[in-house]
C-alpha positions in Angstrom: 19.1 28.9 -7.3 20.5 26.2 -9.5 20.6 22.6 -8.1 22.5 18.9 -9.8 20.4 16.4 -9.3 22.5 12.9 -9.1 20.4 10.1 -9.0 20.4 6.3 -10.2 17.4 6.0 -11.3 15.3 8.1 -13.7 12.4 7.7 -16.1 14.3 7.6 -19.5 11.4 7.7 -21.6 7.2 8.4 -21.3 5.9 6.2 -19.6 8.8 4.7 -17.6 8.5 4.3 -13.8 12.3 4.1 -12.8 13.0 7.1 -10.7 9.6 8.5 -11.2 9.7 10.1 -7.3 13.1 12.0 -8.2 11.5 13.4 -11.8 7.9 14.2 -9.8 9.9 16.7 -7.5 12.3 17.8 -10.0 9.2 19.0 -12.0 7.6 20.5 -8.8 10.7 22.2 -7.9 11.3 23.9 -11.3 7.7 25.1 -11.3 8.7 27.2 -8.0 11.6 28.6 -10.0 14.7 26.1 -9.4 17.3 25.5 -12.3 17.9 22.1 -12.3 20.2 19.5 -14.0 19.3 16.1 -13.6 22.6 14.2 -13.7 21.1 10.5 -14.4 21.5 7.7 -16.9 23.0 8.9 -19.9 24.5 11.9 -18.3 28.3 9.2 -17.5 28.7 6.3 -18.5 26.2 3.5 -16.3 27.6 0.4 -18.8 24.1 -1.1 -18.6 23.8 -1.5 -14.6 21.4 1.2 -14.0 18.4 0.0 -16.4 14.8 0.4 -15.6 14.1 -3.4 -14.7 13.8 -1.9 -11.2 16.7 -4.5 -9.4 18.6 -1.3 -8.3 21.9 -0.2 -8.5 23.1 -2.0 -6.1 21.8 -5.7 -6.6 23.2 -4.7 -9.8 27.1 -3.6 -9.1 26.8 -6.9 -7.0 26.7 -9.0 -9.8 29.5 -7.4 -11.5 31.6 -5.9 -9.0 35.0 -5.0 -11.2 32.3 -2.4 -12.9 32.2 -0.5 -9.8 35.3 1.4 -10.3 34.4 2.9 -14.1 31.0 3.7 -13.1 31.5 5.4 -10.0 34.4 7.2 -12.1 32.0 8.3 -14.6 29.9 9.6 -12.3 32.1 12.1 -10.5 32.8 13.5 -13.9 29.6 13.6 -15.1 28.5 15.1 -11.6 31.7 17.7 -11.2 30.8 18.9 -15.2 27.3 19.7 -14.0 27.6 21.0 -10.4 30.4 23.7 -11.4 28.2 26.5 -12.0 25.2 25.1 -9.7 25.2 26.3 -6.0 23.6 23.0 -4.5 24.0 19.1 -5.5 21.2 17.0 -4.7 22.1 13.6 -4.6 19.8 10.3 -3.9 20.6 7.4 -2.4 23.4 6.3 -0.2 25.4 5.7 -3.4 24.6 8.9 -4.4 26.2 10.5 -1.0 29.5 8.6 -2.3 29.2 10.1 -5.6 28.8 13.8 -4.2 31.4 13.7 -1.7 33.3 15.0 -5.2 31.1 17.1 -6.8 33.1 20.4 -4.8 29.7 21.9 -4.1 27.7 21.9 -0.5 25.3 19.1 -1.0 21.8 17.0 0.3 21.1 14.0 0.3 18.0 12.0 -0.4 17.5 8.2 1.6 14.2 6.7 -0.4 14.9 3.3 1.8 14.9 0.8 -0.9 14.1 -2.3 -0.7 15.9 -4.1 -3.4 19.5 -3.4 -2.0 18.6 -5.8 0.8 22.0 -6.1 2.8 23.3 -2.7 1.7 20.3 -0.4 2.4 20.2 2.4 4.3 18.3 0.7 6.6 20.5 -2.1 7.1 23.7 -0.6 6.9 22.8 1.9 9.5 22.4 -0.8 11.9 25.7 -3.3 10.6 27.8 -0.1 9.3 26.6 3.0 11.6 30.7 4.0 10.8 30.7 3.8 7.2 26.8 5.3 7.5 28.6 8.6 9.1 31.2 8.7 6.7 29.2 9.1 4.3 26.6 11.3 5.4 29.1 13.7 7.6 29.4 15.7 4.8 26.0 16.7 3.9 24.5 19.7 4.8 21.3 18.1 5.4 20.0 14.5 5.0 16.4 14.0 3.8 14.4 10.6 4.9 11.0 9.5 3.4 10.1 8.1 6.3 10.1 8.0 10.4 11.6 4.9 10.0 14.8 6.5 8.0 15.2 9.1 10.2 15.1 7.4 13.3 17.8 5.1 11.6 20.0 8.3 10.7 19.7 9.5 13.8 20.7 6.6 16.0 23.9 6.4 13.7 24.8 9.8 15.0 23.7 12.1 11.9 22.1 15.2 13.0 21.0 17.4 10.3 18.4 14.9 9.5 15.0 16.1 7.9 11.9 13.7 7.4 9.9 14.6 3.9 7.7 11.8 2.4 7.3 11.8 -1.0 4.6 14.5 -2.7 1.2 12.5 -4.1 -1.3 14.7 -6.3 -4.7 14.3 -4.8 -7.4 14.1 -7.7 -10.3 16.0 -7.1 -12.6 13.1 -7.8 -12.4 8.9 -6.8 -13.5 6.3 -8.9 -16.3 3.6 -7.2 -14.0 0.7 -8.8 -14.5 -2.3 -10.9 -17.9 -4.8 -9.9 -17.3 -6.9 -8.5 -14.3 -5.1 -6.7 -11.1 -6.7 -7.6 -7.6 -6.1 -5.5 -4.6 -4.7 -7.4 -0.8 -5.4 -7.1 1.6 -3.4 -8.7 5.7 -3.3 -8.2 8.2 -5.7 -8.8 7.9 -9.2 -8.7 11.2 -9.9 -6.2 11.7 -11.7 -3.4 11.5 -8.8 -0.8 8.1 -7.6 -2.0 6.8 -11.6 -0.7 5.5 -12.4 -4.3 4.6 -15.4 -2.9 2.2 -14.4 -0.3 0.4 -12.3 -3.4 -0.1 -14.9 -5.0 -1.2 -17.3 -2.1 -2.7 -15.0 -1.1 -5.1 -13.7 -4.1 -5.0 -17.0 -5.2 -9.0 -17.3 -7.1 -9.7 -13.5 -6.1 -10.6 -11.1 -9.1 -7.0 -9.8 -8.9 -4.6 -7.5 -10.9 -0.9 -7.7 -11.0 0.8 -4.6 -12.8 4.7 -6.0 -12.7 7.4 -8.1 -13.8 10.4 -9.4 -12.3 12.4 -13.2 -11.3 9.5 -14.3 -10.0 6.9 -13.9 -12.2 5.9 -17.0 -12.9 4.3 -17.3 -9.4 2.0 -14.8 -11.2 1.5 -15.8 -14.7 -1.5 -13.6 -15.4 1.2 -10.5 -14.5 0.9 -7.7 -17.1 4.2 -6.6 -16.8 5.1 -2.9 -16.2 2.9 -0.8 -17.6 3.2 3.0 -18.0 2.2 5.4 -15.2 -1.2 6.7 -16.6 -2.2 2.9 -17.2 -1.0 2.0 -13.8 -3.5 5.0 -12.6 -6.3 3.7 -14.4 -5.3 0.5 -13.2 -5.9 1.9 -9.4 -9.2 3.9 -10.1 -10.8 0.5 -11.2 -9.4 -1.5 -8.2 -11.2 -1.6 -4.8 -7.6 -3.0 -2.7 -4.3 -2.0 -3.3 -2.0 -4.9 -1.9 1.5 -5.1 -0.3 3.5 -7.9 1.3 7.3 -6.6 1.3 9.6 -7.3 4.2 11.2 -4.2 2.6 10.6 -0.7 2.2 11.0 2.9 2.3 7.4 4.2 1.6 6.3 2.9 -1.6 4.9 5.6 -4.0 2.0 3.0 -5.0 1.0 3.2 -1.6 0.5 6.7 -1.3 -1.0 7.5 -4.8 -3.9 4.5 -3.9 -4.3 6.3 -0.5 -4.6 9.3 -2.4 -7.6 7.9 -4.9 -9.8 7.1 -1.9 -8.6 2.7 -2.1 -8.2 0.7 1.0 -4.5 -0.2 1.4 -3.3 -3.9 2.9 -0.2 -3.5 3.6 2.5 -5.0 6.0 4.0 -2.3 8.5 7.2 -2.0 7.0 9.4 1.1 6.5 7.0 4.1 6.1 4.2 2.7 6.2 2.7 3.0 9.7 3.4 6.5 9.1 0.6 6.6 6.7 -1.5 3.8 7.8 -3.1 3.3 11.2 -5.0 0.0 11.1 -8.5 -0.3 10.3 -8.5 3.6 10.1 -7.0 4.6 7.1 -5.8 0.8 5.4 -5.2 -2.6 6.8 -2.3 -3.6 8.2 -1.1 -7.2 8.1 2.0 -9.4 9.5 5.0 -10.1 6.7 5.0 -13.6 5.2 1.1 -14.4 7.0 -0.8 -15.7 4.1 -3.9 -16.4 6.1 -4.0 -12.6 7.6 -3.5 -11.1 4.2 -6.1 -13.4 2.6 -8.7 -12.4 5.5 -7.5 -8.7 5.2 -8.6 -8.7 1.6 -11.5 -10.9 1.7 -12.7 -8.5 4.7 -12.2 -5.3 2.1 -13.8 -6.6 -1.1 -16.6 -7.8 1.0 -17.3 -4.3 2.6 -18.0 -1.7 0.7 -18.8 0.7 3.2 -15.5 -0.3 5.4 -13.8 0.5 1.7 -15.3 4.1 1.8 -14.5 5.0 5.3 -11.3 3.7 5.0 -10.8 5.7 1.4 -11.9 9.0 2.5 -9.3 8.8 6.1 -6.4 7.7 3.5 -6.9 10.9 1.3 -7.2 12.8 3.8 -3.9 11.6 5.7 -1.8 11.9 2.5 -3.4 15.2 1.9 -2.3 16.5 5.2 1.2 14.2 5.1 2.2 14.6 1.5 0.5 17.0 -0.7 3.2 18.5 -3.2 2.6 22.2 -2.2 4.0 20.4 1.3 6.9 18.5 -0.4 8.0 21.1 -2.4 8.1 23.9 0.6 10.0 22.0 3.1 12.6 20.8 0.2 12.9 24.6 -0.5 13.5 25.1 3.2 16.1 22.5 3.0 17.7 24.0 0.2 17.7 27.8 1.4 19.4 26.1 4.6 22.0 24.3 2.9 23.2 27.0 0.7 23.3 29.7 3.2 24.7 27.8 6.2 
């Protein structure tokens, strides 16, 4: 089988984060076999609105609209060029659907949820837009969601091929005890829908971490900007908390891959997450914009080392059972097989 991938976002060099969900599966995929051709930045023309700042597509093209036209252009071509001898397009995004609408190929689409398109994401426009939603979507021979959240969104709007697979999450064979004293760890983008400043009310004289950059960073001056994915692991296997504020999300790969190394999670229940995290069982869940609850939530963790350790041992084991790549890459297989033969 070969497959286009079309996506937005993609890690451009070693060490870069954007897109690191699409190039995890597309590695996993091509290790069962799949020929794939990643149609991303570089592959048409993006005329500097896809970068890997991490502000999204979207929240980009908003900015400068009257670019919208050339770079959805671009796109199509760049898309069409690579999906005529492919038997499947494999697009990401809402923008994406758009995009492969053109491609003359059947085609899937991806919803990751993001956050930083406030107004226009799938989430959002599902419930303002259900029409434009559908038109979008009709086409696609099967819609994949990250979360319960998503799909329960896609399928209120009236889209019925929809299919619910989280991201995949290695799950290292060992955990780390962490830093001592334990310290709390926040890593993402430092925006307004990720609450930057309840982190940093929040943490405010804790033995904290920030792994980011963004508008708001100087609410976080000790911030050490984005740093490259094997750092940002390191950076987890020394921290005791993983935190998370957003009012916005699909289900945050940070989230899973600190489930996955045995850390206690506090998080807000947005998007996916209360598909991974039941409170006090496996992470901590906390209301969005409470400074007091967060504080208390990760006082209460770096205080308890034991509560750390049975909450670390349910997380692996949820995201073992939820989101193990030999589970990801299957059912996208499955999805695949589907679309191409139906």
């Amino acid at each position: 089988m070969k497959v286009a991938v079309f996506t937005t976002s993609y890690p451009r060099h070693e060490g870069d984060l954007a897109g690191r969900f699409v190039f995890d599966l597309v590695r996993h995929l091509r290790e069962r076999g799949v020929e794939i051709e990643v149609v991303g930045p570089g592959a048409y023309r993006d005329f500097g609105l896809t970068g890997s700042s991490g502000a999204g597509l979207v929240a980009s093209v908003r900015r400068k609209p009257w670019l919208a036209p050339p770079l959805a252009g671009s796109m199509a071509r760049a898309l069409r060029r690579a999906a005529k001898d492919a038997d499947l397009v494999h697009a990401n995004w809402l923008a994406g659907a758009a995009i492969a609408r053109f491609a003359g190929k059947p085609f899937v689409v991806t919803l990751h949820g993001s956050g930083t398109a406030g107004r226009l994401s799938d989430l959002a426009l599902a419930e303002r837009s259900p029409r434009l939603v559908r038109r979008l979507l009709g086409q696609a021979r099967a819609v994949i969601c990250v979360s319960p959240a998503l799909a329960e969104a896609m399928r209120g709007v009236g889209i019925t091929n929809v299919q619910e697979i989280p991201y995949g999450v290695e799950i290292p064979d060992e955990t780390s005890p962490g830093d001592d004293p334990p310290t709390v760890l926040f890593a993402g983008r430092l925006s307004p829908e990720k609450r930057i400043d309840v982190v940093a009310a929040a943490t405010d004289g804790l033995p904290r971490v920030v792994a980011g950059d963004g508008p708001l960073r100087d609410l976080l001056p000790d911030a050490l900007g984005f740093v490259p994915q094997q750092e940002l692991f390191g950076l987890m296997d020394r921290a005791a908390v993983l935190l998370l504020t957003s009012e916005r999300e699909g289900l945050p790969n940070v989230v899973l891959e600190a489930m996955a190394r045995g850390k206690t999670v506090v998080s807000t229940p947005v998007g996916g997450i209360p598909a991974v995290i039941e409170d006090d069982e496996t992470g901590l869940l906390v209301p969005i914009g409470d400074v007091q609850a967060t504080r208390a939530g990760v006082e209460r963790a770096l205080a308890d080392g034991e509560l750390r350790r049975r909450i670390g041992a349910a997380a692996r084991e949820r995201v073992r059972e939820y989101c193990s790549w030999d589970r990801v890459t299957e059912r996208t297989l499955q999805v695949y097989e589907a679309a191409t033969t139906g």
